[in-house]
DSSP file (Angstrom, degrees, kcal/mol; ACC not computed):
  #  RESIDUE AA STRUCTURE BP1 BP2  ACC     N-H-->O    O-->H-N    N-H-->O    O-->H-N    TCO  KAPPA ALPHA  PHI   PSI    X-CA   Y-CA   Z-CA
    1    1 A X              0   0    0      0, 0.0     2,-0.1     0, 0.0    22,-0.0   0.000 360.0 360.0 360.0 128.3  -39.5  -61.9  144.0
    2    2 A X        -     0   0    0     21,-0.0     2,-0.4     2,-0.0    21,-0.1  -0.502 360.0-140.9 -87.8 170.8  -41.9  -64.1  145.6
    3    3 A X        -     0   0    0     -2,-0.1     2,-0.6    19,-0.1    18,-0.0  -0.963   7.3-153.0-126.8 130.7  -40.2  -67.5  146.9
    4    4 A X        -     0   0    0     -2,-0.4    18,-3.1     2,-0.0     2,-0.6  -0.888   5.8-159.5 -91.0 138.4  -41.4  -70.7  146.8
    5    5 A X  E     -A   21   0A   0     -2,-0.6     2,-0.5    16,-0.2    16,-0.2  -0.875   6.1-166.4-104.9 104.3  -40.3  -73.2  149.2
    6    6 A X  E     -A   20   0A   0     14,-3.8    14,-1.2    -2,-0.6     2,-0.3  -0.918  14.6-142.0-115.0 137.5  -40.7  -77.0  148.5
    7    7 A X  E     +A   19   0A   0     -2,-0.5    12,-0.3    12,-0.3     3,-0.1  -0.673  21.0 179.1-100.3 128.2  -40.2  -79.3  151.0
    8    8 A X  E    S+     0   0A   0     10,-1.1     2,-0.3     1,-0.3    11,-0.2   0.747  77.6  26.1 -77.3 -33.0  -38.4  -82.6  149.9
    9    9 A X  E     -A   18   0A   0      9,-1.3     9,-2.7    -3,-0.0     2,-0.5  -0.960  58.2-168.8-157.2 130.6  -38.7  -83.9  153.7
   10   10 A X  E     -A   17   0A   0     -2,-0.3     2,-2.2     7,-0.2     7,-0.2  -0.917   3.8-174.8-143.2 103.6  -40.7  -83.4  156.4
   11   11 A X    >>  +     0   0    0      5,-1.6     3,-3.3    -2,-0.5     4,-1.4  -0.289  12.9 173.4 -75.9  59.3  -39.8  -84.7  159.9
   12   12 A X  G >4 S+     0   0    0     -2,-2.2     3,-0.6     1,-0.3    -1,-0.2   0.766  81.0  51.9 -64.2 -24.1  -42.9  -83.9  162.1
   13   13 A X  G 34 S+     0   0    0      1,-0.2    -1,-0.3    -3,-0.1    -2,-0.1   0.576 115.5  39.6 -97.5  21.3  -42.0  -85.4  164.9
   14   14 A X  G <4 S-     0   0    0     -3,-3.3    -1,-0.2     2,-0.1    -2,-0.2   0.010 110.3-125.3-116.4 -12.0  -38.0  -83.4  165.0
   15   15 A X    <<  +     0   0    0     -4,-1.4     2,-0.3    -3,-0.6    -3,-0.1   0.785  68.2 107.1  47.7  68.1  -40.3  -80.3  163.8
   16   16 A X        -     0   0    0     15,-0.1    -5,-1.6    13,-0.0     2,-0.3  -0.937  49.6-148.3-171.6 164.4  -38.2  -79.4  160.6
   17   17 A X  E     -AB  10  30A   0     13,-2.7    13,-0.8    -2,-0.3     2,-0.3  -0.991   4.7-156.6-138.9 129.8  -38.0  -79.6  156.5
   18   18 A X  E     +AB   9  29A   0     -9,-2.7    -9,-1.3    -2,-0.3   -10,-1.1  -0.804  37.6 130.0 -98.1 156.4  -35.6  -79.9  154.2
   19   19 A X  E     -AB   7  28A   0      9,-2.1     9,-1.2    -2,-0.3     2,-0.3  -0.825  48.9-103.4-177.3-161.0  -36.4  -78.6  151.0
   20   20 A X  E     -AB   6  27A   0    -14,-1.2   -14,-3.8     7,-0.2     2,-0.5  -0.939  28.2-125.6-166.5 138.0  -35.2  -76.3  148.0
   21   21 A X  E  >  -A    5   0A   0      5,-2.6     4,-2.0    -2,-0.3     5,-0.3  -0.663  25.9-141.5 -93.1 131.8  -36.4  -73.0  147.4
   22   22 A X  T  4 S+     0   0    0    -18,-3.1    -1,-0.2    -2,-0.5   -17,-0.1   0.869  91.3  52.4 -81.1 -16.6  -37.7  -73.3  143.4
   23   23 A X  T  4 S+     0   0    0    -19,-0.5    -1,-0.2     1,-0.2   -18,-0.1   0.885 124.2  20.9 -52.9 -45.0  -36.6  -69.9  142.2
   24   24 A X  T  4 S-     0   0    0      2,-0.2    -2,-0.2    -3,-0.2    -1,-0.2   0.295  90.7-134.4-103.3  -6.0  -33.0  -69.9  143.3
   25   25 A X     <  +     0   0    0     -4,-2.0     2,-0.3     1,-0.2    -3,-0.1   0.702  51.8 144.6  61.4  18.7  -32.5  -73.2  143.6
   26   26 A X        -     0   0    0     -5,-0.3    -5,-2.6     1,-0.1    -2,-0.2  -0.778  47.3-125.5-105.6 134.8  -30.8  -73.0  146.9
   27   27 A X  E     -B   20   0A   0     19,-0.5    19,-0.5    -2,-0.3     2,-0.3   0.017  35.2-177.2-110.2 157.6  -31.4  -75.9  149.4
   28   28 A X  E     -BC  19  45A   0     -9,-1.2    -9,-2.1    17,-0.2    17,-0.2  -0.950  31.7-135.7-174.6 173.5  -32.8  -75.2  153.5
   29   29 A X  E     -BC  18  44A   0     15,-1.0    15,-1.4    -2,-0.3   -11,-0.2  -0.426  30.1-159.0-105.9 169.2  -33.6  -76.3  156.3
   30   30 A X  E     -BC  17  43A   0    -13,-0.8   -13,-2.7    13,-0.2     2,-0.3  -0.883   5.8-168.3-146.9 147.7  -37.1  -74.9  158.2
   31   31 A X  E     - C   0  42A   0     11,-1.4    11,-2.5    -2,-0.2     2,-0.2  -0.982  28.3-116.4-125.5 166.5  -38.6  -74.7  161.5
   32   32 A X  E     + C   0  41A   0     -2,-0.3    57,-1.8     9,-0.2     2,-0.3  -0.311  41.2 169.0 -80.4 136.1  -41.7  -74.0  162.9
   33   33 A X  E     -DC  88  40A   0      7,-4.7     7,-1.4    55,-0.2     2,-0.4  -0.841  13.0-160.4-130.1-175.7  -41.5  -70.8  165.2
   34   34 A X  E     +DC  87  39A   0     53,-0.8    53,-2.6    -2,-0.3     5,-0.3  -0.942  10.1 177.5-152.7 125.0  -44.4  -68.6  166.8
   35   35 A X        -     0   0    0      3,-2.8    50,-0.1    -2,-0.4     4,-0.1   0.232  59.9 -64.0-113.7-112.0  -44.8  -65.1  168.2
   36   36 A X  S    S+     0   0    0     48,-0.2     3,-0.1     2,-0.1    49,-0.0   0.804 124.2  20.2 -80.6 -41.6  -47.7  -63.4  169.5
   37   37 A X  S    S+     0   0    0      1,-0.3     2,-0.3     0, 0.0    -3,-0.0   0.824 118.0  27.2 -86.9 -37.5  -49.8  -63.4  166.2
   38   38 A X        -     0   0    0      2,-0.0    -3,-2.8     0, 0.0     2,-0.4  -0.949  57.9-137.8-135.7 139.8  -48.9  -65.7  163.7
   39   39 A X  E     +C   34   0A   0     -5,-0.3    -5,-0.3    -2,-0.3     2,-0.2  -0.839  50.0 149.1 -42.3 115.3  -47.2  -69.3  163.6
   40   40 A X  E     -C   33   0A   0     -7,-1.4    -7,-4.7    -2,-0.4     2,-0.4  -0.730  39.1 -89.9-143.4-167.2  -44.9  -68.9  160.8
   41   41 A X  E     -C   32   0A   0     -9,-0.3     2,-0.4    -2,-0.2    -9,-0.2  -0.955   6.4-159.2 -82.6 111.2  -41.1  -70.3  159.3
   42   42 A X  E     -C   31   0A   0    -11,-2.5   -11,-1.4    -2,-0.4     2,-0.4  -0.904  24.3-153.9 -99.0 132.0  -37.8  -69.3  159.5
   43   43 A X  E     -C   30   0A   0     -2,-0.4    35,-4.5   -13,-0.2     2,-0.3  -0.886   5.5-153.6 -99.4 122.5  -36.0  -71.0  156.4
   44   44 A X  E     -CE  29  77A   0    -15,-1.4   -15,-1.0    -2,-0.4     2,-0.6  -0.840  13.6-127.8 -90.4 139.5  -32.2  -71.7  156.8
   45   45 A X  E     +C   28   0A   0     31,-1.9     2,-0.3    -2,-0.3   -17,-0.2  -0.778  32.8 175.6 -88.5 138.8  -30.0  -71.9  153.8
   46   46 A X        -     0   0    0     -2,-0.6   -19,-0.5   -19,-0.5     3,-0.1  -0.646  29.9-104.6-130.5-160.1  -27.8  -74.8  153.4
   47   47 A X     >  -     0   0    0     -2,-0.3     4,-0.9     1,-0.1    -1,-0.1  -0.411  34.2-109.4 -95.9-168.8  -25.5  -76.2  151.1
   48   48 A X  H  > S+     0   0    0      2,-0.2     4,-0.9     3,-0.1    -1,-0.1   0.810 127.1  49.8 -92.2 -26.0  -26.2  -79.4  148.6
   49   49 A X  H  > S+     0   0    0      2,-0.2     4,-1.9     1,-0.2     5,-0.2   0.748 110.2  51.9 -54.6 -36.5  -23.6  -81.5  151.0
   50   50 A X  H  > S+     0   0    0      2,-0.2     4,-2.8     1,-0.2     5,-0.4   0.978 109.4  49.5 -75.7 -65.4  -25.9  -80.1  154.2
   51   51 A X  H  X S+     0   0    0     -4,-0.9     4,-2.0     1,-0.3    -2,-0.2   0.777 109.5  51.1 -77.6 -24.5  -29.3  -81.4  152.5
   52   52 A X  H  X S+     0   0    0     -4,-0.9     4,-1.0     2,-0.2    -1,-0.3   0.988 112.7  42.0 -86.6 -32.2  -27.9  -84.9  151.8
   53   53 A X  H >X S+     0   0    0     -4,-1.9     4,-3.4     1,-0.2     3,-1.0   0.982 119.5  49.2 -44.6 -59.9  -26.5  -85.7  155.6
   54   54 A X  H 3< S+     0   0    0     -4,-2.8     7,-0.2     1,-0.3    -1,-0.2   0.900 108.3  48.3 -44.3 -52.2  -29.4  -84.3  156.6
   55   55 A X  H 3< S+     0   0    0     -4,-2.0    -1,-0.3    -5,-0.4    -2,-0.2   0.882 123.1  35.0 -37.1 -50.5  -31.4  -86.4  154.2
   56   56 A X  H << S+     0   0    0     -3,-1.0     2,-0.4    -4,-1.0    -2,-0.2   0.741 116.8  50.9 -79.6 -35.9  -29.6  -89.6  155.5
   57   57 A X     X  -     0   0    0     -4,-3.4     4,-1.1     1,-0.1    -1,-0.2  -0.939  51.7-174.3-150.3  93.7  -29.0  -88.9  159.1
   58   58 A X  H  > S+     0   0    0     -2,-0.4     4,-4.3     1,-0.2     5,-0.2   0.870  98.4  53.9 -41.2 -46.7  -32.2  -87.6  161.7
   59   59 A X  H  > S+     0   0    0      2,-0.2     4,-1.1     1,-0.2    -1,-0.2   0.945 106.7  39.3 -65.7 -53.3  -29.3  -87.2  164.1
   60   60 A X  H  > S+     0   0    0      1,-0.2     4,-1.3    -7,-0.2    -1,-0.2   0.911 119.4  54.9 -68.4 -18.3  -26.8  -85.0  162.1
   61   61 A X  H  X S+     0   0    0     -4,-1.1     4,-1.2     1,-0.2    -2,-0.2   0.873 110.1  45.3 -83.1 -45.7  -30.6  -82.8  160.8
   62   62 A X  H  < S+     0   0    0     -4,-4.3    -1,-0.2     2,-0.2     4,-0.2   0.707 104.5  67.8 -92.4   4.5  -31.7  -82.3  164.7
   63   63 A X  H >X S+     0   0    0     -4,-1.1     3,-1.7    -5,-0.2     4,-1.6   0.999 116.1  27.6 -40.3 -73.3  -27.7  -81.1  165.5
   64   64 A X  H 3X S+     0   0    0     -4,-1.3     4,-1.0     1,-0.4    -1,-0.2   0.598 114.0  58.2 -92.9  -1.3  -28.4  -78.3  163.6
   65   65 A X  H 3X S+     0   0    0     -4,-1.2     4,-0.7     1,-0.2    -1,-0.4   0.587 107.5  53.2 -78.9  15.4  -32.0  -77.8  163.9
   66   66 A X  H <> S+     0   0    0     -3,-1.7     4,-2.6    -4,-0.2     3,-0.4   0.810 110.4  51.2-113.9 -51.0  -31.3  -77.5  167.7
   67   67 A X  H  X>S+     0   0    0     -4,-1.6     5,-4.2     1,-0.2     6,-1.3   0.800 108.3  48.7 -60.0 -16.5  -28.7  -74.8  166.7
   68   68 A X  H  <5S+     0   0    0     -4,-1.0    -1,-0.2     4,-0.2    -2,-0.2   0.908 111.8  49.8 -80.5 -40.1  -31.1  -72.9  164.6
   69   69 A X  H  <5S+     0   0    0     -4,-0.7    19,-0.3    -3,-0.4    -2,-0.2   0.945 110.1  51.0 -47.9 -63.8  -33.7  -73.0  167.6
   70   70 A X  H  <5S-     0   0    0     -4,-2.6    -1,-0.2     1,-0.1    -2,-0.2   0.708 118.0-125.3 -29.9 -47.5  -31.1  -71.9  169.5
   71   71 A X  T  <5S+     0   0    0     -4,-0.6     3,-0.4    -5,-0.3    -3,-0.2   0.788  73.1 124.7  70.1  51.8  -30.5  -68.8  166.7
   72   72 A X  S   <S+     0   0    0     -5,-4.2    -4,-0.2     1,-0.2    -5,-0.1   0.311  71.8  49.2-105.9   1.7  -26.8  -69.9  166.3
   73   73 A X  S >  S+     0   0    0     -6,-1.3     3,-1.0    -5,-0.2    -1,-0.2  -0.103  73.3 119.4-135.8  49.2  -27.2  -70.2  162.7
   74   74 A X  G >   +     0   0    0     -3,-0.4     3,-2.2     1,-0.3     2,-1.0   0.991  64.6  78.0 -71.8 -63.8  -29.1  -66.6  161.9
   75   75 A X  G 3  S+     0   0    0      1,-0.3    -1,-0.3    -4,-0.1    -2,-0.1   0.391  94.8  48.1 -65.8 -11.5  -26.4  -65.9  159.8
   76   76 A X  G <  S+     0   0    0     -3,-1.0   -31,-1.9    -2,-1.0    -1,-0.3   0.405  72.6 130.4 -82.6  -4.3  -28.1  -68.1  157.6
   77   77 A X  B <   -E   44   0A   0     -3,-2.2     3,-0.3   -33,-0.3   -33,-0.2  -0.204  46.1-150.3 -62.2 113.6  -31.7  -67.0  157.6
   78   78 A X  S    S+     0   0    0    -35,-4.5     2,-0.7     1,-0.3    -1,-0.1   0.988  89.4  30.2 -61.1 -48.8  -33.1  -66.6  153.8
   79   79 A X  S    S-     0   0    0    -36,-0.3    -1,-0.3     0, 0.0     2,-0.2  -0.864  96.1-123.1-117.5 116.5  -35.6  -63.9  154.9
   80   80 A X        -     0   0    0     -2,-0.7    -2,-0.0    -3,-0.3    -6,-0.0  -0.219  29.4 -96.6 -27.6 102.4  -34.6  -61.9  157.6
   81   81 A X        -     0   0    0     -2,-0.2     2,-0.3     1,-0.1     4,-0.1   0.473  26.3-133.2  -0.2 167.8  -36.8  -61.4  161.0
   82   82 A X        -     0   0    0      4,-0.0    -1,-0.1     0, 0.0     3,-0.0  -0.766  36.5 -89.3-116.7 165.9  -39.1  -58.8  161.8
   83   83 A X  S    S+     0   0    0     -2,-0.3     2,-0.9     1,-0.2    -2,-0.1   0.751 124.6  42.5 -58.0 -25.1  -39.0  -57.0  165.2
   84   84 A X  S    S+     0   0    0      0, 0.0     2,-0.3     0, 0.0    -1,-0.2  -0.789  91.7 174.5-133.1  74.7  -41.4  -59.1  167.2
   85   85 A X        -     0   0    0     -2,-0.9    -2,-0.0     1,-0.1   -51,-0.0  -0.766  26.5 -94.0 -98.8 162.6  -39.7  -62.3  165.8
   86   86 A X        -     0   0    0     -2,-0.3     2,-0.3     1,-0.1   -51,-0.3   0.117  12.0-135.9 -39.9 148.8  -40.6  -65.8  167.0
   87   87 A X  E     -D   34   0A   0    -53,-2.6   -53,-0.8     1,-0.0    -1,-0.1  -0.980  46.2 -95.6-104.1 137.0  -39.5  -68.4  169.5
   88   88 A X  E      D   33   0A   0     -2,-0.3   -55,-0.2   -19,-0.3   -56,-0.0  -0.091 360.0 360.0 -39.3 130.0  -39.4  -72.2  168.1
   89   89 A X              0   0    0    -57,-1.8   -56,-0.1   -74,-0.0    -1,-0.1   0.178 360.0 360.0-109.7 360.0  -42.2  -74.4  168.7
C-alpha cells in the first residue's frame, strides 16, 4: 500500500510536520534526515491528543522532535529504516 502523507503544519524553521497519513488516517510527526545519497523523512506516528499540543504549542512539538532526532522515539517510526539510515538535518 502506497502512503500518502499530508502535512497539516509545517514548521521550517524547528525542521518538522505534522500531518495525517490519508490512507490510515493516523496522525505524525516528520523530520528531515540525510544519509550519504538521499535527503529523505522519517515519519513518527502520533496520537490525535499528540497532533493538537503539537498544533498549539512550538515548544511541547520541538520536545519531541529533539527526541526523535535523538532516535528515542523509533519505536514509533511508520516505515522502518534501512541499513545506511540517516542522521537529522
Amino acid at each position: 500500500m502506497e502512503m500518502k502523507f499530508k502535512d497539516i503544519l509545517v514548521r521550517k524553521e524547528e525542521r518538522f510536520s505534522i500531518g495525517i497519513e490519508e490512507q490510515t488516517g493516523k496522525y505524525y510527526l516528520s523530520i528531515p534526515v540525510a544519509n550519504n545519497f538521499v535527503d529523505y523523512e522519517e515519519y513518527y506516528e502520533i496520537n490525535k491528543d499528540e497532533f493538537d499540543a503539537f498544533s498549539a504549542s512550538v515548544l511541547t512539538a520541538t520536545e519531541f522532535v529533539q527526541q526523535c532526532r535523538s532516535r528515542e522515539q523509533d519505536d514509533r517510526l511508520i516505515m522502518k529504516p534501512g541499513k545506511d539510515r540517516g542522521v537529522a538535518i
